[in-house]
VMD Tcl script that draws the C-alpha trace (Angstrom):
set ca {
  {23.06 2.71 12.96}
  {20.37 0.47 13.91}
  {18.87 -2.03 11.25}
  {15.47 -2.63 11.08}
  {13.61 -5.43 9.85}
  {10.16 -7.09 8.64}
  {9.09 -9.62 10.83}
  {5.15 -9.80 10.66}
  {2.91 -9.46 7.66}
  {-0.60 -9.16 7.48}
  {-2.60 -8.73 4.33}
  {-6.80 -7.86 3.65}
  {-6.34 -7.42 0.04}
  {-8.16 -7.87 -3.34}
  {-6.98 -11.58 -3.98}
  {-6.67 -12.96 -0.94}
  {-6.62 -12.36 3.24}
  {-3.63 -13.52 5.10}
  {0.15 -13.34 3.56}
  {-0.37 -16.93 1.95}
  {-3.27 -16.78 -0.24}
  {-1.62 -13.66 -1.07}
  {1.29 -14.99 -1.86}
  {-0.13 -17.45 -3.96}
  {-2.24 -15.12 -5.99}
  {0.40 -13.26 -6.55}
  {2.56 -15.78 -8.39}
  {-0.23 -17.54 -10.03}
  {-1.27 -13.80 -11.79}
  {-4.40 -13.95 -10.34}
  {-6.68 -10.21 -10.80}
  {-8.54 -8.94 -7.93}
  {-10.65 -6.04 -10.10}
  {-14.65 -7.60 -11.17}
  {-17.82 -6.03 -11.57}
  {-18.68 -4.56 -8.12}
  {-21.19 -5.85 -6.04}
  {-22.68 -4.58 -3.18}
  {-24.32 -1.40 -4.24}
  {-26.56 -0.05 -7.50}
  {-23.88 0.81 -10.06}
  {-26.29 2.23 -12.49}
  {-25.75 5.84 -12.39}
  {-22.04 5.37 -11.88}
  {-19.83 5.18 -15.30}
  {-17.21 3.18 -13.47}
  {-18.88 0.02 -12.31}
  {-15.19 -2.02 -11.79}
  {-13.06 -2.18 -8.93}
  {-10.68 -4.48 -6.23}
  {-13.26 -5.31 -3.46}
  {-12.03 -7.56 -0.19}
  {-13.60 -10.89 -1.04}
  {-14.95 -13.03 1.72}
  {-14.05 -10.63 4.66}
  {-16.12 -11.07 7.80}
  {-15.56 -8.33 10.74}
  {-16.65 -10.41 13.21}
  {-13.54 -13.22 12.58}
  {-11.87 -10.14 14.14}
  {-14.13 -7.46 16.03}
  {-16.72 -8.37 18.87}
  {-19.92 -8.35 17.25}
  {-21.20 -5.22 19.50}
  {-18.40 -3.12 18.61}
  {-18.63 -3.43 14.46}
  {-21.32 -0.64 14.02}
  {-19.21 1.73 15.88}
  {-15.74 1.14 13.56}
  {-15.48 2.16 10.01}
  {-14.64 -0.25 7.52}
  {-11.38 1.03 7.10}
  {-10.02 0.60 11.06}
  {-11.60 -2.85 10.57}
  {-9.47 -3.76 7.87}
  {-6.64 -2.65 9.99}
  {-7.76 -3.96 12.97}
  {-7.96 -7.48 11.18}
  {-4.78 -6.90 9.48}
  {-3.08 -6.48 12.49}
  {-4.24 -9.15 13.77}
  {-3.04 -11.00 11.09}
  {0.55 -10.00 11.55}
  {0.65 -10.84 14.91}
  {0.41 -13.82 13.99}
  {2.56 -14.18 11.56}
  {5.35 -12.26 13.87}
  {4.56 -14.93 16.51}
  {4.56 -12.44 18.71}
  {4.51 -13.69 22.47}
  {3.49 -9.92 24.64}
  {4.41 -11.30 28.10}
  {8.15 -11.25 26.28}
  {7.64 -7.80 24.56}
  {8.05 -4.40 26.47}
  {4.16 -2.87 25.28}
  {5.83 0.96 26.15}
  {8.30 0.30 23.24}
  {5.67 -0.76 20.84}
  {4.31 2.06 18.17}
  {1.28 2.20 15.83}
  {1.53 4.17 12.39}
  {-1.28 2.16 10.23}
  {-2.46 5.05 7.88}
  {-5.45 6.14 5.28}
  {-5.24 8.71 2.91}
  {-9.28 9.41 3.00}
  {-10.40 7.92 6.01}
  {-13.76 6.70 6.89}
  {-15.60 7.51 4.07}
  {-18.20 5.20 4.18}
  {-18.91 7.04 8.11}
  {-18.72 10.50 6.38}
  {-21.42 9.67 3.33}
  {-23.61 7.78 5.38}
  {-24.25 9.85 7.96}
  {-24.61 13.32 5.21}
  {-27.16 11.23 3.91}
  {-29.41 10.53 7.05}
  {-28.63 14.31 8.11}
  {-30.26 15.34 5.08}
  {-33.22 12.94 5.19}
  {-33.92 12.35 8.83}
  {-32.24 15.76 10.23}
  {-29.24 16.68 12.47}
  {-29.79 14.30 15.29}
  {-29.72 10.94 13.56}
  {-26.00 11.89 13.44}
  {-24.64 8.88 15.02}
  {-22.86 9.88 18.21}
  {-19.76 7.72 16.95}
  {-19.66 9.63 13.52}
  {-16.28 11.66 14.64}
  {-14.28 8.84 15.82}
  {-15.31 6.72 13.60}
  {-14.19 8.47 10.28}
  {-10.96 10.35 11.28}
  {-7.91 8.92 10.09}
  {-5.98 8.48 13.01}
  {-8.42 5.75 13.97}
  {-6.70 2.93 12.26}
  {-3.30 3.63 14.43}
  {-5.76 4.60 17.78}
  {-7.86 1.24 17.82}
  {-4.58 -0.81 16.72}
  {-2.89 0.78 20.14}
  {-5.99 0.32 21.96}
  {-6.41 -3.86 21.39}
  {-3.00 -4.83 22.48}
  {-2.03 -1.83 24.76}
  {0.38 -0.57 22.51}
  {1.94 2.92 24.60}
  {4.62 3.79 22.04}
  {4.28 6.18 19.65}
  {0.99 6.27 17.17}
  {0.26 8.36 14.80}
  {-1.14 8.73 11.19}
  {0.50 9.85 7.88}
  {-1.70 11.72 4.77}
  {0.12 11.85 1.75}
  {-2.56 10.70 -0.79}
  {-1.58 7.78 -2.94}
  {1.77 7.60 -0.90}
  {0.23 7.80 2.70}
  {1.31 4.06 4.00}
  {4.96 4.21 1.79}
  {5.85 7.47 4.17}
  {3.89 5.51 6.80}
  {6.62 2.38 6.72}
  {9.22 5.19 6.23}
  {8.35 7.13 8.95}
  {7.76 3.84 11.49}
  {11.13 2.68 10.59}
  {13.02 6.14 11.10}
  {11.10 6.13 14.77}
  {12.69 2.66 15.37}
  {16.17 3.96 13.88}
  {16.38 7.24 16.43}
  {15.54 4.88 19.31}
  {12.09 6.19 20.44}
  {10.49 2.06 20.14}
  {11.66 -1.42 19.19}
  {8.92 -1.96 17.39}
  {6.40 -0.62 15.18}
  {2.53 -2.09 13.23}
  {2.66 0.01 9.79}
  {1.26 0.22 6.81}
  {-2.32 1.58 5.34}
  {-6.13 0.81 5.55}
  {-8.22 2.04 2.91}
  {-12.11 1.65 2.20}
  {-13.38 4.30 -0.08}
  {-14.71 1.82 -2.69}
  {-18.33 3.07 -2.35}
  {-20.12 5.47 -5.02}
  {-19.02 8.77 -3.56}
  {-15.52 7.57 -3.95}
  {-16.24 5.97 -7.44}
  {-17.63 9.02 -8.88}
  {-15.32 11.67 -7.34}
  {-12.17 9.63 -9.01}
  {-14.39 8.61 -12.57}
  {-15.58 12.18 -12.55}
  {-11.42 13.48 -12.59}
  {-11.08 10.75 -15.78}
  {-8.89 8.77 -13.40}
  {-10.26 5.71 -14.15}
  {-10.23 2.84 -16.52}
  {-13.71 2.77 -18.11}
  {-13.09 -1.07 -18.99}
  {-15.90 -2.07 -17.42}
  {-16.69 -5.16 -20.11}
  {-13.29 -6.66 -19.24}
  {-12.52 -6.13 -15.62}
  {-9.65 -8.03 -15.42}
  {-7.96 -6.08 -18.75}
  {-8.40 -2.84 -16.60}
  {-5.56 -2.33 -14.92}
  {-2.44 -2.45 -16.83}
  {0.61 -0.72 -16.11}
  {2.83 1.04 -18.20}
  {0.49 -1.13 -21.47}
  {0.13 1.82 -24.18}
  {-3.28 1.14 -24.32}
  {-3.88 1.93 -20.56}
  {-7.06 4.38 -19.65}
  {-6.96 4.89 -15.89}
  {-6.58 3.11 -13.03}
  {-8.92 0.84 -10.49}
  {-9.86 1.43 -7.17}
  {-9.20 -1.00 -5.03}
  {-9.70 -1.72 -1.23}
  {-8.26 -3.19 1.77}
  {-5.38 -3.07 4.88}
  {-2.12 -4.27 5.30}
  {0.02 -4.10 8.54}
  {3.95 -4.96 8.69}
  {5.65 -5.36 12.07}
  {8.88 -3.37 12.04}
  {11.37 -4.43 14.29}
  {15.29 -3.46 15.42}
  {16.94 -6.36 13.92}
  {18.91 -7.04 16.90}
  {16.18 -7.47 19.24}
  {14.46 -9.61 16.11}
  {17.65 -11.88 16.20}
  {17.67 -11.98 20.04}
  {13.55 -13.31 20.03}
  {13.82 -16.05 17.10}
  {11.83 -14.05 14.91}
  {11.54 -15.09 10.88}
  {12.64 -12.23 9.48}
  {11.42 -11.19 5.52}
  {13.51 -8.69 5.18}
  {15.27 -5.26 5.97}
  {13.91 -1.71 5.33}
  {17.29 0.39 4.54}
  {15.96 3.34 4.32}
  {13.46 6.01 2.96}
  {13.42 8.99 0.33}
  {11.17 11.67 0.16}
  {10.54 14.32 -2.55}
  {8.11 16.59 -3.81}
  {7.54 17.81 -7.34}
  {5.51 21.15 -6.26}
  {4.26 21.32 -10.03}
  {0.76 20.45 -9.46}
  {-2.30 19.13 -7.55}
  {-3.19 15.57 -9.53}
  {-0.61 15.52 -12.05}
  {2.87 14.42 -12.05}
  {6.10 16.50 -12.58}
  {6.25 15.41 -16.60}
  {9.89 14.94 -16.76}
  {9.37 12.86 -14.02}
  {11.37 14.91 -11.38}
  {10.18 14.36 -8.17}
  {10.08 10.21 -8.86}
  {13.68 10.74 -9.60}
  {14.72 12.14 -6.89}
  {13.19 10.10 -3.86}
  {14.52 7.00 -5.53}
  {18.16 8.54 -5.64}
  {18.13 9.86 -1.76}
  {16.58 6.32 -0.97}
  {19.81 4.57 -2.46}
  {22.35 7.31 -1.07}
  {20.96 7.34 2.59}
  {20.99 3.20 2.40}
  {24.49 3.01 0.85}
  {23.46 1.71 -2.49}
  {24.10 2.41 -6.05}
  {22.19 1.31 -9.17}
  {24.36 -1.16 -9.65}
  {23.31 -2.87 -6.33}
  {19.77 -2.35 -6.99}
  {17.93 -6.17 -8.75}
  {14.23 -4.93 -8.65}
  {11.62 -1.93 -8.47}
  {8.04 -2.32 -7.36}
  {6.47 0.22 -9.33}
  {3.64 2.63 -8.34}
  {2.83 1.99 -11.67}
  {-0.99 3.27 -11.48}
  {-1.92 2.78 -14.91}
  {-2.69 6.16 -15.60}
  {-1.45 8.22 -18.87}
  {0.53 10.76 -16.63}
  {1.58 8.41 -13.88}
  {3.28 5.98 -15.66}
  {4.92 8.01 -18.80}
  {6.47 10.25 -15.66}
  {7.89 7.31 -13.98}
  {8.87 5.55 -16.27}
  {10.95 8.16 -17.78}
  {11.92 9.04 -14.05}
  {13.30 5.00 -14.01}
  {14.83 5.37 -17.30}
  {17.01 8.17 -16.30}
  {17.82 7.30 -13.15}
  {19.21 3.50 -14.05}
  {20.60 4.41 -17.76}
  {22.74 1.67 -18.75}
  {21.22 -0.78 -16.80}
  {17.70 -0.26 -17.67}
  {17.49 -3.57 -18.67}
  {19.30 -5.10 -15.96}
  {16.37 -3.95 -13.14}
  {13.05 -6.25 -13.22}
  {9.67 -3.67 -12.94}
  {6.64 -5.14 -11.95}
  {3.09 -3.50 -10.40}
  {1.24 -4.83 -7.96}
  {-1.54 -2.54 -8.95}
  {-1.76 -4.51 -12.16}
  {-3.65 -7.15 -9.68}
  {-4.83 -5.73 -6.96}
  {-5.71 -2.29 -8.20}
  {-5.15 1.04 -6.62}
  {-5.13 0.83 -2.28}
  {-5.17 4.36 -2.44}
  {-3.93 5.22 1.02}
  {-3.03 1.28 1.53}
  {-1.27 1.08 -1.78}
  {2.12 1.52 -0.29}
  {1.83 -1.30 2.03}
  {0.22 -3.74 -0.11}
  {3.08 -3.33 -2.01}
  {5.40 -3.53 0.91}
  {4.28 -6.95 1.32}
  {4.46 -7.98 -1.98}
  {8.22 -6.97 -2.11}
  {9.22 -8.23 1.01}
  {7.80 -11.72 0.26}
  {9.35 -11.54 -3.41}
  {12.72 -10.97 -1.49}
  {11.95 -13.59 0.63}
  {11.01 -16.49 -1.65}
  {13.35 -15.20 -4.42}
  {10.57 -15.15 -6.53}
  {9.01 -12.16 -8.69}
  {5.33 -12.01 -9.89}
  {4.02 -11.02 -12.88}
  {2.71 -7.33 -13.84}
  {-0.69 -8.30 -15.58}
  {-2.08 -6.82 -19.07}
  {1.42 -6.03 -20.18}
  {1.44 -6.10 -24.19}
  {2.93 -3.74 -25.22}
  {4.67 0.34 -24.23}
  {4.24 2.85 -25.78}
  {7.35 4.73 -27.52}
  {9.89 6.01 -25.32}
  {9.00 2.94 -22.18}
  {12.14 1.23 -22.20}
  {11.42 -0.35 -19.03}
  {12.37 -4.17 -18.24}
  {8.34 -5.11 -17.17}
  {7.81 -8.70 -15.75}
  {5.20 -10.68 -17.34}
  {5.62 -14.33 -16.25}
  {6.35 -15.34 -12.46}
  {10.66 -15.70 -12.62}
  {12.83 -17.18 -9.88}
  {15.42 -13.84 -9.02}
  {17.38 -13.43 -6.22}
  {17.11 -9.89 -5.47}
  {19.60 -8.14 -3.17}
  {18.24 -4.66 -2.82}
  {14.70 -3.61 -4.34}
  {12.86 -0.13 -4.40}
  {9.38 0.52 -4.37}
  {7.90 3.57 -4.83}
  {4.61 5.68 -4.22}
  {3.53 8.70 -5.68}
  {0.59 11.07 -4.24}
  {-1.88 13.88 -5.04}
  {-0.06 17.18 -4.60}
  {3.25 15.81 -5.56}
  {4.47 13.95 -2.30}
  {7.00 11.12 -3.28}
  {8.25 8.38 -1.53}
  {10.87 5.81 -2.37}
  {11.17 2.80 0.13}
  {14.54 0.62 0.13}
  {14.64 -3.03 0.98}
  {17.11 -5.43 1.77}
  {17.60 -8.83 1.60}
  {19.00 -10.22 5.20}
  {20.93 -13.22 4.94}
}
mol new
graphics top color blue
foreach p $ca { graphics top sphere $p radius 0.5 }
foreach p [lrange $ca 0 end-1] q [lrange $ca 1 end] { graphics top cylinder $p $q radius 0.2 }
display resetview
């Protein structure tokens, strides 16, 4: 069976753009959520969130061409770029009809859609921009990725809600296993941090009202939790068979075992309570990649910071790893950058495959204290670990799960 690899990372993201000031945010504990800026937040009762700081389109698009993308394909299109770079990847080496696209977004342009209802309604039908369709559709991210380096393998887009880019990886890396490319860009683009996304999620209760202490918000599995934060933002991983990865010199971060899918068919927004369907994707991830618990150092969390969310996964965790509950490190990502939405999966891809790289775990913020029955071993202080195998895992709307399973590659 072929093994396939990470070889490329690029990262727009809440506390920092490009894989090193990511990195180093990430180990320093550094929060992405503040008081947003940008737009009136007066009639909104969320007024918090994980913006993309210092994020210029045109380091990455040609001026002429930024009106007609949405935000979020420009956060993948810069992402990509970003990985390409990091993946040193030379394309007069590199077979382009072997070379697949699945960069994903659970909403889409949203920013397209609500501007142009609103100059429909003022102005009238025809000040629809022409560009409105392809701009907001989601399969624009993978399409205008393909597009810029004349990728002809396959392309596609994943919706799965909250765990859109997690199946995304999953998905890219099963098309590299059954032989149909060599290598794929994956991950997630989201940009839905605008007021019609702010009040559709604060209007559901999602999310934390903190809005004097921004950078308490978001705090994982913390008893005192209220919701989570939005956040923003793309991230793109090239995939690659691990052979051909050896064969070009590549640095390689490490290896994507496999993938585990559930769903918990108990509801549209809320979890499975006993905390089925989280259970389950974990356990086929670690059966279909030849793993036990016992193997297993490390989970990345989806760890929202939600009431629901996190009681159900963490007593999902808590069954699944008994005994050694207290042997397996738990961190969230989330706790700094906030909730990608769509991207979160692949934000936290990132984050695990450069913990497993450097051998070094980063904190989960705002940690005090669980509540009663959390018995879960929650990293507050940056620790040197070696970690063998790791899980992450994403959980979406309507009750899709997803369970990724990295490898360390010696």
């Amino acid at each position: 069976m072929k093994r396939i690899v990470v070889t490329g990372i690029g990262v727009l993201s809440p506390i920092g753009i490009g894989k090193d000031e990511f990195w180093n945010s990430l180990t320093t504990g550094k929060s992405g959520v503040a008081l947003l800026e940008g737009f009136d937040t007066d009639d909104l009762k969320v007024k918090i969130g994980a913006q993309v700081k210092n994020f210029d389109p045109k380091d990455y698009i040609d001026s002429k061409e930024i009106p007609k993308i949405d935000p979020v394909t420009q956060f993948a299109l810069a992402a990509s770029d970003l990985a390409v770079a990091d993946a040193n990847l030379k394309w007069d080496e590199i077979d382009r009809d072997r070379v697949g696209t699945l960069i994903s977004t659970g909403i889409g342009g949203l920013q397209t859609i609500e501007k142009n209802i609103i100059a429909m309604d003022k102005k009238g039908a025809r000040r629809v921009s022409p560009y409105f369709i392809p701009m907001m559709i989601g399969n624009m991210p993978s399409a205008q990725v393909a597009i810029r380096y004349h990728l002809r393998g396959p392309s596609s887009n994943v919706v799965t809600a909250c765990a859109t880019s997690n199946y995304a990886i999953g998905e890219a890396a099963e098309i590299i296993r059954r032989g149909d490319a060599d290598m794929m860009f994956a991950g997630g683009a989201e940009a839905s941090l605008i007021p019609l996304g702010i009040a559709g999620f604060a209007n559901m209760r999602a999310l934390s009202t903190r809005n004097d202490e921004p950078e308490k918000a978001s705090r994982p599995f913390d008893k005192d939790r209220d919701g989570f934060v939005m956040g923003e933002g793309g991230v793109v991983l090239v995939l690659e068979d691990y052979e051909l990865a050896k064969k070009r010199g590549a640095t390689i971060y490490c290896e994507i075992k496999s993938v585990g899918y559930s769903t918990d068919a108990y509801h549209i927004t809320a979890p499975d309570p006993d905390g089925w369907g989280a259970k389950k994707c974990m356990n086929i991830a670690m059966d279909k990649a030849g793993i036990t618990t016992a193997d297993v150092d490390y989970i990345n969390a989806h760890g929202t910071s939600t009431p629901l969310n996190d009681k159900g996964e963490a007593i999902a965790i808590s069954d699944v790893f008994a005994s050694r509950i207290n042997d397996v490190a738990v961190n969230s990502t989330k706790s700094m950058v906030g909730h990608l939405l769509g991207a979160a999966g692949a934000v936290e891809a990132a984050a695990v495959a450069l913990q497993i790289k450097n051998e070094t775990l980063h904190p989960s913020l705002n940690f005090v204290e669980g509540e009663e029955g959390f018995n879960l071993n929650i990293v507050t202080k940056t620790e040197s670990r070696k970690i063998r195998n790791a899980l992450s895992n994403s959980f979406g709307f309507g009750g899709h799960n997803c369970c990724l399973a990295f490898g360390k590659v010696d």
